[in-house]
C-alpha positions, -999 to 999 in steps of 0.1 A, spaced: 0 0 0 17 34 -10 13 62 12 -10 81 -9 -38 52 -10 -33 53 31 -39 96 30 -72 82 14 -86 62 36 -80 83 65 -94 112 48 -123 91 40 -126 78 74 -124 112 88 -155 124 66 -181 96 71 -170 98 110 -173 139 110 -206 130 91 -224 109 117 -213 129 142 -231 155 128 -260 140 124 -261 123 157 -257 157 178 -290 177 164 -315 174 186 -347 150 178 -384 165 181 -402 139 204 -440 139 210 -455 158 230 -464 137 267 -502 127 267 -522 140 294 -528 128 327 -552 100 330 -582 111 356 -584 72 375 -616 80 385 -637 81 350 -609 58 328 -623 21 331 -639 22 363 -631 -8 385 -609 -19 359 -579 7 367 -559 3 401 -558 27 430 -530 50 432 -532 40 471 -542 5 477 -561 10 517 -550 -20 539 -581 -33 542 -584 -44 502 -547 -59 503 -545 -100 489 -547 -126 518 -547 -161 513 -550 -190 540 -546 -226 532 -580 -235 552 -608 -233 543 -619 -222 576 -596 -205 595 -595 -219 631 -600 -199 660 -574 -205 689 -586 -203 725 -551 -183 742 -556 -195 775 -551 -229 761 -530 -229 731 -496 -256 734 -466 -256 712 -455 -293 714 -416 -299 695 -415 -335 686 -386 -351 669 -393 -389 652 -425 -388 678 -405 -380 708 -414 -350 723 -382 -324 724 -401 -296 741 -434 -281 751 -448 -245 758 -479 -233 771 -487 -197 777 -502 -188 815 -524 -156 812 -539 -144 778 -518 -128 748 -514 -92 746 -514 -79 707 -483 -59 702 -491 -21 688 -492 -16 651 -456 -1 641 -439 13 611 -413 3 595 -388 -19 618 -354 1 625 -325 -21 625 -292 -8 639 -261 -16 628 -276 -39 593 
């Protein structure tokens, strides 16, 4: 290759590269946004809540009853192979923890 054919492919080079450069730094017109959706009249019942209240949140329980546990008499018997490892039984009646926010954690 002689030194001249070399000149050309640089020059070459250079161009298409100064080229797409150019092209690729004007700015592109996008669409404008569409406007807000009012969730109350779009597809009522069909649209979520921006705020889901705790009360509609999904719960699932295996039974198909739930049981109801008397306190004053629930056991927690630890078996292991049929042998029993340990038991509790709670004296008194159960006092519900308050509701809290989020759990701090120090040092995690």
């Amino acid at each position: 290759m002689t030194s001249a054919t070399g000149h050309w492919w640089a020059l070459e080079s250079y161009l298409r590269n100064s080229t797409l450069g150019a092209r690729a730094t004007k700015p592109t017109n996008l669409p404008p946004p569409p406007p807000p959706v009012d969730r109350a009249s779009f597809a009522p019942g069909l649209v979520r809540k921006a705020v889901t209240p705790t009360g509609e949140f999904y719960g699932m329980s295996k039974n198909s009853i739930d049981p109801l546990i008397d306190p004053a008499g629930w056991r927690l018997k630890i078996t292991e192979n049929g042998r029993l490892v340990a038991a509790v039984q709670l004296s008194g009646t159960l006092i519900p923890c308050p509701a809290t926010g989020a759990s701090s954690r120090s040092g995690a």
